[in-house]
Each structure stands twice: as C-alpha cells, then as structure tokens.
C-alpha positions in Angstrom: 214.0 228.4 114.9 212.6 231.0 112.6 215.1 233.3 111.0 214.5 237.2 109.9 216.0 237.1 106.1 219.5 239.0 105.9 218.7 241.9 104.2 219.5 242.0 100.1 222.3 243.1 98.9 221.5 246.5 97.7 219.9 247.4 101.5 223.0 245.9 103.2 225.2 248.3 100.9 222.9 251.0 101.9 222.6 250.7 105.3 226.8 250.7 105.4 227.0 253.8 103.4 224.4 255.6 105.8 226.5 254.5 108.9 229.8 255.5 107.6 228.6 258.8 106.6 226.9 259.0 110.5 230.3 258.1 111.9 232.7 260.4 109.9 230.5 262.8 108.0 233.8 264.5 106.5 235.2 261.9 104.9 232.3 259.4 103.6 230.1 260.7 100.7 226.5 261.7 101.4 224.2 258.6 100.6 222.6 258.9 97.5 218.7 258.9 97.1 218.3 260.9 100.7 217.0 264.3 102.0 220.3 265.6 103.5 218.2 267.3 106.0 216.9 264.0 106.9 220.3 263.1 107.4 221.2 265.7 109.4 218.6 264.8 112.1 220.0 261.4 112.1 223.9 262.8 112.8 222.9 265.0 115.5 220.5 262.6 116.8 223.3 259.8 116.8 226.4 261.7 118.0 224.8 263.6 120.4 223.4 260.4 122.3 227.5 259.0 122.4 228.2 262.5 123.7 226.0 262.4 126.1 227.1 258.8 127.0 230.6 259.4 127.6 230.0 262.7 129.4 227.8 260.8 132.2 230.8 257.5 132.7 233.6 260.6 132.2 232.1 263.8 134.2 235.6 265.0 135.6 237.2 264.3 131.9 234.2 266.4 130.1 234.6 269.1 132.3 238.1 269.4 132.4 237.8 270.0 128.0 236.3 273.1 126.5 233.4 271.9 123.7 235.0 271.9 120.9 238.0 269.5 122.2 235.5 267.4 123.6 233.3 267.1 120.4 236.5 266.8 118.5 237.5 263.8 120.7 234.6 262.2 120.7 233.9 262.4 117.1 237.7 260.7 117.1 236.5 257.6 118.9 233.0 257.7 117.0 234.8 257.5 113.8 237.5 255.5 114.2 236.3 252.9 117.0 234.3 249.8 116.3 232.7 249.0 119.4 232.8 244.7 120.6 229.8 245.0 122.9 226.5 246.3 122.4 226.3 246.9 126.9 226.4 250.4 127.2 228.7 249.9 131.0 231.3 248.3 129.1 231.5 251.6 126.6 233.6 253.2 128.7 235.9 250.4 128.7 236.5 249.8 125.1 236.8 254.4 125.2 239.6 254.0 127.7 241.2 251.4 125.9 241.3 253.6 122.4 242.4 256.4 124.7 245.4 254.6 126.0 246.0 253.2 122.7 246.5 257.3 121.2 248.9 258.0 124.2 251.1 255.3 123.0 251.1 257.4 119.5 254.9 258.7 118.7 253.4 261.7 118.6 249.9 261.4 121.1 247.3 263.9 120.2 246.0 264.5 124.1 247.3 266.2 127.0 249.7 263.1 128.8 246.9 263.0 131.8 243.6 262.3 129.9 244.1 258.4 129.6 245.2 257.9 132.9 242.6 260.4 133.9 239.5 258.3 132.1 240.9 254.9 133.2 240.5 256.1 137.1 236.9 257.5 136.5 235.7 253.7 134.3 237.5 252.2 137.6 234.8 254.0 139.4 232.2 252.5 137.6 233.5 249.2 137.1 233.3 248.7 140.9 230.4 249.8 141.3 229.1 247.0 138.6 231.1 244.4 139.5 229.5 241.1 140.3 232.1 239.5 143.0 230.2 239.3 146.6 231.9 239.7 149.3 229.6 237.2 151.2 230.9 234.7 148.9 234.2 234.7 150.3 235.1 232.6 153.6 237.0 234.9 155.8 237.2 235.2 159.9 236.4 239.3 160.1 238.2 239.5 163.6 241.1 237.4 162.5 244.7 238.1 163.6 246.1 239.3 160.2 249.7 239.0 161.3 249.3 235.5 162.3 246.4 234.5 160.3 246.5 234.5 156.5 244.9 238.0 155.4 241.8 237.8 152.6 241.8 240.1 150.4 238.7 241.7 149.1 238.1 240.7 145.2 236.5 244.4 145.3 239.3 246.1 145.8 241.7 247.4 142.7 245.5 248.6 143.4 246.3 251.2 140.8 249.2 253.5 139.9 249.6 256.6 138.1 252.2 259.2 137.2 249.1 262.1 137.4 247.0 262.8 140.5 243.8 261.7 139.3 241.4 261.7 142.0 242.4 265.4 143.3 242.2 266.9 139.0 238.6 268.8 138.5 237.5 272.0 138.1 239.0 273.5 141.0 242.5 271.3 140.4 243.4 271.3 136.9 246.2 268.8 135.9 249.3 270.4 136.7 252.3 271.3 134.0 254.4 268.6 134.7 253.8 264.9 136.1 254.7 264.9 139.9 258.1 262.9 140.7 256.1 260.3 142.5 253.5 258.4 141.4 249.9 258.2 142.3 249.4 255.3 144.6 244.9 254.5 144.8 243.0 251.7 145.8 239.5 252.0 144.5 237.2 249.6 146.9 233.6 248.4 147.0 232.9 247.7 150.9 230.6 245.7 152.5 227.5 248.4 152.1 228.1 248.5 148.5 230.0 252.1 148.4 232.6 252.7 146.2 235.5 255.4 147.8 239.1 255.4 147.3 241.9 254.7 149.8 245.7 257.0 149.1 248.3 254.8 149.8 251.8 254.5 148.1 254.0 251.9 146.8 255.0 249.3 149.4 250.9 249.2 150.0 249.9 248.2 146.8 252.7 245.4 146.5 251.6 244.2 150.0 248.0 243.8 148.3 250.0 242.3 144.7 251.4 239.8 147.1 248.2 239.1 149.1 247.2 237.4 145.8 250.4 236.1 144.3 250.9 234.1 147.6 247.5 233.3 149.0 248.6 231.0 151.7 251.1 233.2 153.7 250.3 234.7 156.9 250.3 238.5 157.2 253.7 238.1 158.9 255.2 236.2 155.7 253.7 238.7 153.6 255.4 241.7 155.2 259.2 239.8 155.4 258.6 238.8 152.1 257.8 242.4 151.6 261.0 244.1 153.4 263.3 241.8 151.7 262.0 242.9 148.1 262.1 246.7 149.3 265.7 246.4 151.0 263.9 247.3 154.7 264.4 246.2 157.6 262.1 243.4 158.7 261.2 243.8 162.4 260.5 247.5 161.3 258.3 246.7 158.6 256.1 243.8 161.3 256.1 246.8 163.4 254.2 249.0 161.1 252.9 246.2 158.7 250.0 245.7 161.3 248.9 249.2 161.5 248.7 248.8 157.3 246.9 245.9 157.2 244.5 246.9 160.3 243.8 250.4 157.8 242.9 248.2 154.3 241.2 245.8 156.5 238.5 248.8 157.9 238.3 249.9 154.2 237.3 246.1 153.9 239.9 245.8 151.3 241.7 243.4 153.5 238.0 241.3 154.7 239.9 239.2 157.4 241.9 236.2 157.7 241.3 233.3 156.2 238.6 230.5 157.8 
C-alpha cells in the first residue's frame, strides 16, 4: 500500500507551532514567516467552529453562561485538551470528562453544578447514538415480573446527582445550594427510538443496579434482596415493588421477563 511521505522536518515543526498558537494564542509565539491577519482568520475560523460544537451537544449549559464565561471556558478546554477521537459525537464525552476532571481541582474554577450539569445533557445524546437494539434482546413483553425474571433494557442509564439537572434552564437557574437529596434520573431510549427521562429516587435505581448484578433472580428475589439492603420491611416492599417495576417496564426500561 502506497504511503503519503511524513512531512520534513521543518513543515512538521511548522505545522506544530501554527497549531499551538491556534489553541492558546496567549501563550504560544506568533509563527514566524506569516501574515498575522492570515492568522487571525484561521483562530476565529477554528475556535469558533468548537464553539459552535459544544453549544449544539450543551444547549442548556451555553445558555445558562453569559459569553464571555463561555468563550473563557471553552478556550480552557481548546487549549489545554488533546482530543483521543477525531468523531465529533464522542466530543462531548472527552469535554465532560475534562469538566469533571476541574471539579475535582482543590480549588475548581466552575460553579459546583456545571459538570454534573454537561454529564446529564452528553447522557442525552449518548442515548440517542447508542447502538444496543432492543430487538436484540429475548424477553417475554407480558411476563409476570414478580415471578418471572425482569430484562432490563440495555437503553436505559440509572444516574445520580447532588443538582437538579433536568429542571436547571433559563427559567430555573441552579439554585445557591445543592438540595439535601439527590437527583435520582433514568435517561431511556424506548422501543420508538425516543429518548425522555424517568424521576425516580434511590431504592429505584438500586432495583435497576441489581437487575444487572443478579441477572437470574426473579422480580420477587430482587425486591427481598432489595428490602434487606435498605432495612425495609419485605412484604411491604413486594407490595409496592410491582407497581415499580410495572412503571420502568411502560418506560420500557424494564422490556419484560426473561424468555
């Protein structure tokens, strides 16, 4: 197979110097030998298409940030992140991950929600892109998911956070302090291909952590397996465990019982 020739080594030095000026323009010198103009048309050019980027995966995010914090975060991430994949869908990851990465920071540079904030909107996205099919899975739909074993959908995420993600927005900005309880979400991808959310709270999403860390239990086993880790009483929790698993299942995050 016929290979381009790597560049020399005077073009590879040059083309490195002209992208770490593009990245962080006030800290790299100005490549020698070019109309700064030129330049210029190149930085807008180039920032303003990652801009653009993250504000269509992060629209609640960007509008929740006056410009110049916004610019100033993205040029952050533009200067400081190298990217691992060249598929734009998977951006978003690798920005959520450099985002959770500042929170940890002794002292973080963003408001405590923003992280938590991007990871729900990627989740959105991810869902909507990811290839599991539902089809694929052997599952009786009509199944008795107390005494069959429940399925549960490989479409369906069980998340947690200390901020109220899906209400924040224009109309709700984040609120002075983290609430006392957490933010309990499943975001699903039914059987029409639509991606919603479900509220639900704590005891929920262990019932769907235990769907998968004990894939041959019936529904029944599940929820005394359930009671006894949350100190409740068990013929309580079979009592309402099938009105729980009846709700994920017509969300189709629950699919059925197993064939």
């Amino acid at each position: 197979m016929h290979r381009p020739p790597e560049p020399v080594p005077a073009l590879r030095e040059r083309q490195q110097a002209f992208s770490a000026w593009l990245r962080d323009p006030d800290r790299q010198p100005v490549p020698a030998g070019v109309d700064p103009r030129r330049l210029a048309v190149y930085r807008r050019l180039f920032f303003n298409t990652v801009a653009g980027l993250l504000a269509g995966n992060f629209p609640v995010l960007r509008g929740l940030l006056d410009e110049a914090p916004w610019r100033a975060l993205v040029r952050a991430w533009y200067a400081g992140h190298r990217a691992r994949t060249p598929l734009f869908p998977e951006v978003g990851r690798e920005f959520v991950a450099w985002l959770q990465a500042r929170q940890a920071l002794p002292e973080a540079p963003d408001p405590p929600w923003l992280a938590e904030l991007a990871h729900y909107e990627y989740m959105e996205i991810h869902a909507a892109n990811a290839e599991a099919d539902i089809g694929e899975v052997g599952h009786d739909p009509e199944g008795d998911l107390l005494a069959g074993v429940p399925v549960a959908s490989p479409l369906a995420w069980p998340l947690a956070y200390r901020w109220p993600v899906h209400r924040l927005g224009a109309a709700h900005p984040p609120p002075a302090e983290a609430p006392t309880q957490p933010t309990c979400l499943v975001v699903v991808r039914d059987r029409r291909d639509r991606v919603g959310f479900l509220e639900a709270n704590a005891l929920t999403l262990r019932l769907l952590e235990l769907l998968h860390e004990r894939p041959g239990a019936s529904g029944a086993d599940q929820l005394r397996a359930l009671a006894a880790e949350a100190g409740l009483a068990c013929d309580a929790l079979l009592a309402h465990g099938r009105d729980i698993l009846d709700r994920l299942r017509a969300r189709d995050i629950v699919l059925g019982t197993a064939a």
